[in-house]
C-alpha positions as CSV (number, residue, x, y, z in Angstrom):
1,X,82.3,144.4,-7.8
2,X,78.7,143.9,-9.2
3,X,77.2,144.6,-5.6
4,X,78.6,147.5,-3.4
5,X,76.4,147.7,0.0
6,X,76.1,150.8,1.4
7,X,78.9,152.7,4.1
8,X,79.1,151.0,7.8
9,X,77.2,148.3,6.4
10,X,76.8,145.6,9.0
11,X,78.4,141.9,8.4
12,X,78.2,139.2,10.9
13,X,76.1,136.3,12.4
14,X,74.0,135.5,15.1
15,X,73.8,132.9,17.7
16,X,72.0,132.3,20.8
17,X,72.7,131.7,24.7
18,X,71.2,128.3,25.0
19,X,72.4,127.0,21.8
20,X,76.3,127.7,22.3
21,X,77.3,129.1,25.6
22,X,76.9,125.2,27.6
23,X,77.9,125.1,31.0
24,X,74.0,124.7,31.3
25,X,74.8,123.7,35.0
26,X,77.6,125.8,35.9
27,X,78.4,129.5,36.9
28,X,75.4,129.6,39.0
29,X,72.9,129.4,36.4
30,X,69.4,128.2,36.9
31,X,67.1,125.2,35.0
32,X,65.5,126.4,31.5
33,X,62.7,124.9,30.1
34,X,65.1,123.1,27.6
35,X,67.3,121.5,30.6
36,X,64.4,120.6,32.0
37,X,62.3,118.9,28.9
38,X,66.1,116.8,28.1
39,X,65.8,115.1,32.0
40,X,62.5,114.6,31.1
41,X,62.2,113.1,27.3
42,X,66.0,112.9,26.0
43,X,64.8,110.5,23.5
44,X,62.6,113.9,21.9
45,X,66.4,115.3,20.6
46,X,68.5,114.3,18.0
47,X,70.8,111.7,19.3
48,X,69.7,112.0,22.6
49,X,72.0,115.2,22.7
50,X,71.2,118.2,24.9
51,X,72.6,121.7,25.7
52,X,74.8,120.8,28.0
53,X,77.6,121.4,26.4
54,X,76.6,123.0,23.2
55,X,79.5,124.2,21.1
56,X,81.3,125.9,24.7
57,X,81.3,129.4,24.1
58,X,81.1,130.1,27.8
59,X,84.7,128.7,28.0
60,X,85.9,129.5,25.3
61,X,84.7,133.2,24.0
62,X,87.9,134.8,23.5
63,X,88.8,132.3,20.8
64,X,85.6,132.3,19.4
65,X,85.1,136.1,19.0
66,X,88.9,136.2,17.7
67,X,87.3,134.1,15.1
68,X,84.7,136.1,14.0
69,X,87.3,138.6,13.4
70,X,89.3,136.5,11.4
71,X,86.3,136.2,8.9
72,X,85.5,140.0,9.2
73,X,82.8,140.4,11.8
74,X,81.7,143.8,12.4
75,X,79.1,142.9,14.5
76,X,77.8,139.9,16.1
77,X,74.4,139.3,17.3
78,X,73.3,136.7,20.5
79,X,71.3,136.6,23.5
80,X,71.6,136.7,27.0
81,X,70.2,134.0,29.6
82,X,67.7,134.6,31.4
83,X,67.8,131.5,33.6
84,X,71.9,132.3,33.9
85,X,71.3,136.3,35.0
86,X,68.3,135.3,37.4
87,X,68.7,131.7,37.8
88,X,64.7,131.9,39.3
89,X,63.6,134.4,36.8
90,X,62.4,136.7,39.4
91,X,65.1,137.1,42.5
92,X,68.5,137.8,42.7
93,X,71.1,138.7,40.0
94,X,73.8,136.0,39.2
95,X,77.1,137.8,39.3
96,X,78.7,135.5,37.6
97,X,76.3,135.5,34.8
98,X,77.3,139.3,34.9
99,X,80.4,139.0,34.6
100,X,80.0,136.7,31.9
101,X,78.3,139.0,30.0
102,X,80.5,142.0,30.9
103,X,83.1,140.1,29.1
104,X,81.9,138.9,26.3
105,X,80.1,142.6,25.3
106,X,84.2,144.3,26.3
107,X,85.8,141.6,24.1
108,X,83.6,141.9,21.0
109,X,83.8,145.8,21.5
110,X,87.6,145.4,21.8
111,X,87.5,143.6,18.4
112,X,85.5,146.6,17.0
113,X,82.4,143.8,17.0
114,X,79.1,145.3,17.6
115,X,77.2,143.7,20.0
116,X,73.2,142.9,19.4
117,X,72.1,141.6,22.3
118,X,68.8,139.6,22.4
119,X,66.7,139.3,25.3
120,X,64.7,136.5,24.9
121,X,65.7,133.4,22.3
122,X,63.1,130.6,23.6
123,X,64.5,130.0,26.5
124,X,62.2,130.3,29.9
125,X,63.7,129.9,32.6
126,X,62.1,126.8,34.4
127,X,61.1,128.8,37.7
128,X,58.9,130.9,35.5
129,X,57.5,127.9,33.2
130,X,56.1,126.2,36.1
131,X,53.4,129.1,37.2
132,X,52.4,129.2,33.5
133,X,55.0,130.9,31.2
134,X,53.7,133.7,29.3
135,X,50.5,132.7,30.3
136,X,50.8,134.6,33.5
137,X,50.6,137.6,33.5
138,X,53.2,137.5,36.8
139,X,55.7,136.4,34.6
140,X,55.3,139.4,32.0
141,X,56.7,141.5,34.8
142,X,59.6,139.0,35.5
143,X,60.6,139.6,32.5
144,X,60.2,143.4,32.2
145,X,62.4,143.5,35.1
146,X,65.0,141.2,33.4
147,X,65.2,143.3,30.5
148,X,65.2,146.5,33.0
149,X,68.3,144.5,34.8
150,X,70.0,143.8,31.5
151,X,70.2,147.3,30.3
152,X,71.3,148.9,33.2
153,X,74.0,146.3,33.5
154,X,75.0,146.4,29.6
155,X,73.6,149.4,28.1
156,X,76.7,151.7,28.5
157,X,78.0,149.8,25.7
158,X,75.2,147.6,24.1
159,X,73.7,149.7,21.8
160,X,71.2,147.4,19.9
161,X,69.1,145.6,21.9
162,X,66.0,143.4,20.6
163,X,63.3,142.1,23.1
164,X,62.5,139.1,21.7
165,X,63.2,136.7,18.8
166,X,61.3,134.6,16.6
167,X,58.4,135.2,19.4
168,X,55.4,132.9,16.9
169,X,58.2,130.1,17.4
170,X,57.1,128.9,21.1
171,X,53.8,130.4,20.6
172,X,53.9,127.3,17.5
173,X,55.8,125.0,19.1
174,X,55.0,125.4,22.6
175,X,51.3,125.9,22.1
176,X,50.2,124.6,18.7
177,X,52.5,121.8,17.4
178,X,54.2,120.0,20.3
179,X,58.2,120.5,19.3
180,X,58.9,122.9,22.2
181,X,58.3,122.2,25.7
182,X,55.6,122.7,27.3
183,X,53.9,120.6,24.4
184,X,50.1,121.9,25.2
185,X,48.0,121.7,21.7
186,X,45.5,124.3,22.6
187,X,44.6,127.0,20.1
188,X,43.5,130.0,22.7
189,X,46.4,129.2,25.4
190,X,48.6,129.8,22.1
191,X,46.7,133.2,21.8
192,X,47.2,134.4,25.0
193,X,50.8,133.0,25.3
194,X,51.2,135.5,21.8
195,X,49.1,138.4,23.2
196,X,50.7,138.5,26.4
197,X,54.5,138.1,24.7
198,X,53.4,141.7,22.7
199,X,52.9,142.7,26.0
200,X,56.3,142.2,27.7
201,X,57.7,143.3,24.8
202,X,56.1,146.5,25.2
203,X,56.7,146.7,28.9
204,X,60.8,145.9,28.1
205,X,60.4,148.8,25.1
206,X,58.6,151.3,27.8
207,X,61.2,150.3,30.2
208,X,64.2,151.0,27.9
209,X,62.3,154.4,26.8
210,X,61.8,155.4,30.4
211,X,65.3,154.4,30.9
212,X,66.6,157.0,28.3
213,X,68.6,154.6,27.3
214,X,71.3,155.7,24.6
215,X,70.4,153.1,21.6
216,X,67.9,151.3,20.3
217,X,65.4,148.4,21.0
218,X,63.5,146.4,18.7
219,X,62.3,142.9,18.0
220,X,63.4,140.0,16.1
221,X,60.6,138.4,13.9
222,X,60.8,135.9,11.6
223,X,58.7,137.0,8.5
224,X,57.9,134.3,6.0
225,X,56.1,135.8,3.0
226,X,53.0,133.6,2.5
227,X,52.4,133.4,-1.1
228,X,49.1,131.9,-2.4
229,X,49.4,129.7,-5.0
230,X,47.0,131.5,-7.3
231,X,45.1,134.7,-7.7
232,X,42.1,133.1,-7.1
233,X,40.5,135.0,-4.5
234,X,40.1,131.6,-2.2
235,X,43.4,131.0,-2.6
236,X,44.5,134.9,-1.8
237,X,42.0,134.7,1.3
238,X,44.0,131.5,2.5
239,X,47.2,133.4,2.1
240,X,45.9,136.7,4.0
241,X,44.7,134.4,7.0
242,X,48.3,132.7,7.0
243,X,50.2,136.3,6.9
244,X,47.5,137.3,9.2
245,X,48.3,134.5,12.3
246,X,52.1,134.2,11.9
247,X,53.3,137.6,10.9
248,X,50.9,140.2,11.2
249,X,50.2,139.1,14.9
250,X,53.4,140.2,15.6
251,X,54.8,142.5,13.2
252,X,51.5,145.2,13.6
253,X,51.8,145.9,17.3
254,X,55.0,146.0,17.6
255,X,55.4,148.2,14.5
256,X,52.3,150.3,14.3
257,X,51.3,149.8,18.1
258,X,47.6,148.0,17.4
259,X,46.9,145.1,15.9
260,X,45.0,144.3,12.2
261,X,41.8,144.7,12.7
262,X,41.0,141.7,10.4
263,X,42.9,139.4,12.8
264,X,41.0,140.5,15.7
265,X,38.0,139.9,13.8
266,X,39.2,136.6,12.8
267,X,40.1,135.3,16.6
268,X,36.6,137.2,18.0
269,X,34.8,135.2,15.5
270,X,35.8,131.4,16.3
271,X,36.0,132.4,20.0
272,X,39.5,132.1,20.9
273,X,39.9,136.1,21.6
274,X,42.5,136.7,24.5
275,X,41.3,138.2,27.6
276,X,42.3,141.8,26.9
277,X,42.4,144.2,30.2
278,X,42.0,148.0,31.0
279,X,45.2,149.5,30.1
280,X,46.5,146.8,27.2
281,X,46.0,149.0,24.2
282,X,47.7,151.9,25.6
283,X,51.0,149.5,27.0
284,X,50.7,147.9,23.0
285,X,51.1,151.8,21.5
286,X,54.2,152.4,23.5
287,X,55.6,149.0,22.7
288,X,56.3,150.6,18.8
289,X,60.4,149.6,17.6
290,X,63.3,151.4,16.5
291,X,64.5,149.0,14.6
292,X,63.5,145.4,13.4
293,X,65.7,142.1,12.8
294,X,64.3,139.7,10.0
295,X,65.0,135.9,9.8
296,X,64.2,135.0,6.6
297,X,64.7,131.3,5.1
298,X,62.4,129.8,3.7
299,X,58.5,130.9,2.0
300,X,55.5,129.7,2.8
301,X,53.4,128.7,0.1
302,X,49.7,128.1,0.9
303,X,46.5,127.3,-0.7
304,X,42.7,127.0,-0.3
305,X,41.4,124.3,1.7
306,X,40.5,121.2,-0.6
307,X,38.7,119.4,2.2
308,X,36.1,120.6,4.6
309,X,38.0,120.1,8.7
310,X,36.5,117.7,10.6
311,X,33.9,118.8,13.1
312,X,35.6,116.9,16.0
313,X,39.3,118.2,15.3
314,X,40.6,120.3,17.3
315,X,40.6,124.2,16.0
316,X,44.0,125.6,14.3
317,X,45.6,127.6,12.1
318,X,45.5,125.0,9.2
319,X,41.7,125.6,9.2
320,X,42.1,128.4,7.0
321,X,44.4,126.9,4.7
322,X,46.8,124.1,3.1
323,X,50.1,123.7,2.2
324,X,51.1,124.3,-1.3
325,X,54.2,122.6,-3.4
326,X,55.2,124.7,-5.7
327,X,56.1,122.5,-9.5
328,X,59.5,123.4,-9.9
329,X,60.5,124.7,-6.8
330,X,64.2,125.1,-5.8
331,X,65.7,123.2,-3.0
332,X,68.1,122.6,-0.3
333,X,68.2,118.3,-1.0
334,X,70.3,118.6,2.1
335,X,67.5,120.3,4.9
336,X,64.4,119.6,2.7
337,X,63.6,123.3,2.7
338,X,62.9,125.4,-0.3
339,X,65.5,128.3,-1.5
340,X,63.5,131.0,-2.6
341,X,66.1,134.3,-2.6
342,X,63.6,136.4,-3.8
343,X,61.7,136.3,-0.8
344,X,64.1,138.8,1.4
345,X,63.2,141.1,-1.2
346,X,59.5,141.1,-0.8
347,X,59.9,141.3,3.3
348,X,62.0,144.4,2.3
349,X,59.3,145.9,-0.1
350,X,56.1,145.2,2.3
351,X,58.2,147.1,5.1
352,X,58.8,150.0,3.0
353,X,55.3,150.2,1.4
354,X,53.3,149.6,4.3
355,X,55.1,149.9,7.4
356,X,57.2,153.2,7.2
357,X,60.6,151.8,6.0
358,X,61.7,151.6,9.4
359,X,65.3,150.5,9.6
360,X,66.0,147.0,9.4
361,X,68.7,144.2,9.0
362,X,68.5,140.7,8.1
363,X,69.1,139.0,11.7
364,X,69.0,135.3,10.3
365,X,69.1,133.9,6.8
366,X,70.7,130.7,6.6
367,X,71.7,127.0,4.6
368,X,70.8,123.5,7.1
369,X,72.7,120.9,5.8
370,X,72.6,116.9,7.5
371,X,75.8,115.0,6.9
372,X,78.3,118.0,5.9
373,X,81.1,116.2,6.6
374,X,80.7,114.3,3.4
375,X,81.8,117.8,1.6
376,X,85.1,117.7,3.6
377,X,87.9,118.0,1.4
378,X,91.4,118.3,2.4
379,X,90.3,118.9,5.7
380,X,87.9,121.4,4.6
381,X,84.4,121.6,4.3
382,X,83.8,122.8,0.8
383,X,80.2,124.5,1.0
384,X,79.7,126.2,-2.4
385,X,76.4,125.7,-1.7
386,X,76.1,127.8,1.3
387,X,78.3,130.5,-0.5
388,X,75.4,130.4,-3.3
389,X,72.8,130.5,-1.1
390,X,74.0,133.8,0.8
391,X,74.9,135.2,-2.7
392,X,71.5,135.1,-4.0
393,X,69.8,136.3,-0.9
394,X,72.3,139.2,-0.8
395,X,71.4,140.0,-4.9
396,X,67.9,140.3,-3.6
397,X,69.1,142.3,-0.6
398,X,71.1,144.9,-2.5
399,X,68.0,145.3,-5.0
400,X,65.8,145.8,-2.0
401,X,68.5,148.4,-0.9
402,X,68.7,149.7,-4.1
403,X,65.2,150.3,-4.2
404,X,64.8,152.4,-0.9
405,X,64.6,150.3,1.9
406,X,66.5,151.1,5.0
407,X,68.7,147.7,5.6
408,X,71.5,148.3,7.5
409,X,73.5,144.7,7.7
410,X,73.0,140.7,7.2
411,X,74.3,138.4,9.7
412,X,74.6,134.6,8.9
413,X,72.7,131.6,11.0
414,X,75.3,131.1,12.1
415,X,78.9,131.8,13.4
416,X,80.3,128.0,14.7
417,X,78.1,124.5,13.9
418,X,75.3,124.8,16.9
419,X,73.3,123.1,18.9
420,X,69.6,123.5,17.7
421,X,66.7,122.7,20.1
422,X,65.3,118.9,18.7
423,X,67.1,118.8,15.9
424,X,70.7,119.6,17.8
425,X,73.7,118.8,15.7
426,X,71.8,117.1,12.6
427,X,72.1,120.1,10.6
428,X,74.8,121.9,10.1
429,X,74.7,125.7,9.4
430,X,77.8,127.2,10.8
431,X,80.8,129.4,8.6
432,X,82.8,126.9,11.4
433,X,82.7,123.7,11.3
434,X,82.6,121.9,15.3
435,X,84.2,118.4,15.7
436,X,81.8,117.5,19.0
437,X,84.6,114.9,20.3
438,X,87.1,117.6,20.1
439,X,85.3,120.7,19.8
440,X,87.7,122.0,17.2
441,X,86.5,124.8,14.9
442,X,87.6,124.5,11.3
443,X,87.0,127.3,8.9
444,X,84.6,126.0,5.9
445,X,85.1,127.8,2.3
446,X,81.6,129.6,3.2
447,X,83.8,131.5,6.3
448,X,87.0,132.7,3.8
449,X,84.4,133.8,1.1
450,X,82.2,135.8,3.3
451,X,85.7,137.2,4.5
452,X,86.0,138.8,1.6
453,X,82.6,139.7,0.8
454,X,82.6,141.6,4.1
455,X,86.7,143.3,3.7
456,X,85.5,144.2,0.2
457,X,81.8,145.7,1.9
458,X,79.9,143.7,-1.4
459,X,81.0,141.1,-3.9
């Protein structure tokens, strides 16, 4: 082998609640914001298809965790539903949502599966949408109780919990771009909404600590590398202010327990500061991670602003900057997205040099692809391409390793074909492939080779 990871080296995937379990309507479960938006504007998803079903993992988990086994899981990671433990976000504990749960965590633990358990993937539960989402400071206690009611259920055997993941994602799609519900377009309501998430993350962290819970707890953040497209020190300032709004905003606090003082700076300066109260500072410092997740998938290549903003638009991120093509760039033809492998390897170097190493694992890294069936061969879908992809992110990986930096694992987006939000079932990213009519699972090449890779602990 050319790359040997290092001992109890973590191979798996991740997944989500909403985007597999289904049975949105059953087992007592309450209305999420995603239920909700599909009665509202089905015509805003792919096809018209919603959650509903997904790809029935509530149903069907034992077969689907037996299947992670078959292509050497060692740990899985997914989330649990808020809206399906405390169907009104606030009240009473669903005990069938418990024992859900219960079973799930003892069967992957059975199969010698880890569990990482997630406590918040996008999904609000309706109840707590409608008196303002994280824009109520109400519902930051909601959920500190949640997570307080999660880890006292699970966390005799869940051992790796993370508060939150991909938290910029609703702040950006809920807040700034209109492709999550509630659809607001309102700079400062998306500040608050990601000022106040630090802060129920930090209250679920202090809870956990208080707890003396016997783990760990972190968050889940998806850090895309914003390279500038020159040197030029307009084009490096454009870059800073990008890394400054979506990963900084996050990745400080909840790392070094305060936030850049550049940002603040930034936010103070075109008015659209949070309201910050007595106490907030100190709550942020004790909000610090054991460990961190990273999606990683694609880069984000910016540049200086070629065009002065129009006095009457409305004030966002895209002030700061534009978009940059790179000439030359690689590709998925399939997703649209550029491959850049490279990139998990710079995440891994900026943690070590500037934010203590702390352990890590690669939580998400994945290949979209629209119309896979037209790979199928023999009843098989044959996705060298995947297999390349995760190759070449886990050369980078192993170099980062090499290098020093504390990774611990890589998990696959993800296990079985998914649902995914608007897009639902256009793009396919799964080691599984899902027949929606018959809901069969079919192993693709990517699921036999990453057998291997993870029997063999490298390639």
């Amino acid at each position: 082998m050319n790359y040997s990871f290092p001992r109890n080296f973590r191979w798996g995937s991740a997944a989500s609640s909403t985007q597999t379990e289904g049975a949105s309507f059953e087992g007592g479960k309450g209305e999420s914001i995603w239920d909700h938006w599909y009665k509202e504007q089905p015509n805003r998803f792919h096809n018209d298809v919603s959650s509903t079903d997904a790809s029935t993992f509530y149903n069907n988990y034992k077969a689907d965790i037996q299947l992670m086994k078959d292509i050497g899981h060692n740990s899985f990671r997914t989330s649990i539903s808020w809206s399906r433990l405390i169907p009104d976000g606030a009240g009473e504990v669903n005990q069938e949502a418990v024992d859900f749960y219960n079973n799930v965590i003892n069967e992957l633990i059975s199969k010698n599966i880890e569990p990482f358990i997630c406590l918040y993937h996008f999904d609000m539960p309706l109840a707590m949408q409608n008196i303002g989402g994280f824009e109520n400071r109400e519902v930051l206690d909601a959920y500190a109780h949640f997570a307080e009611v999660c880890f006292k259920l699970f966390g005799d055997r869940v051992k790796n919990w993370f508060t939150f993941n991909e938290p910029i994602v609703p702040v950006e799609g809920g807040y700034l771009y209109d492709f999550h519900y509630p659809n607001v377009v309102d700079f400062k309501r998306a500040a608050t909404v990601a000022y106040h998430t630090v802060l129920a993350h930090a209250k679920a962290v202090d809870k956990y600590r208080t707890m003396n819970c016997d783990g760990q707890i972190g968050i889940i953040l998806n850090l895309t590398p914003s390279y500038p497209r020159s040197q030029n020190p307009a084009d490096l300032k454009a870059s800073n202010v990008c890394d400054l709004l979506f990963n900084r905003s996050f990745l400080d606090p909840c790392v070094k327990g305060e936030y850049p003082q550049e940002l603040i700076e930034l936010l103070a300066q075109h008015e659209q500061m949070p309201i910050v109260e007595p106490g907030d500072c100190e709550l942020i410092a004790k909000g610090k991670i054991d460990v961190l997740g990273v999606n990683y998938y694609q880069p984000r290549r910016v540049k200086a602003r070629e065009n002065a903003v129009h006095p009457d638009a409305p004030f966002m991120p895209e002030h700061f900057f534009d978009y940059y093509e790179m000439p030359g760039r690689k590709m998925n033809p399939h997703r649209g997205w550029e491959i850049y492998e490279k990139g998990v390897y710079d995440i891994l170097t900026n943690l070590r040099e500037n934010y203590g190493n702390l352990p890590c694992y690669i939580s998400e890294n994945g290949m979209g692809v629209e119309g896979e069936e037209k790979f199928l061969v023999d009843g098989q879908i044959q996705d060298d391409y995947r297999i390349n992809f995760i190759r070449g992110h886990l050369e980078w990986l192993h170099q980062g390793i090499e290098e020093g930096s504390a990774c611990f694992g890589y998990h696959l987006w993800t296990f079985i074909d998914n649902w995914s939000w608007a897009n639902a079932y256009k793009n396919r990213y799964g080691f599984y492939q899902l027949d929606l009519k018959t809901q069969k699972r079919s192993v693709k090449k990517s699921g036999e080779w990453y057998a291997q890779v993870s029997q063999n602990n490298g390639f």
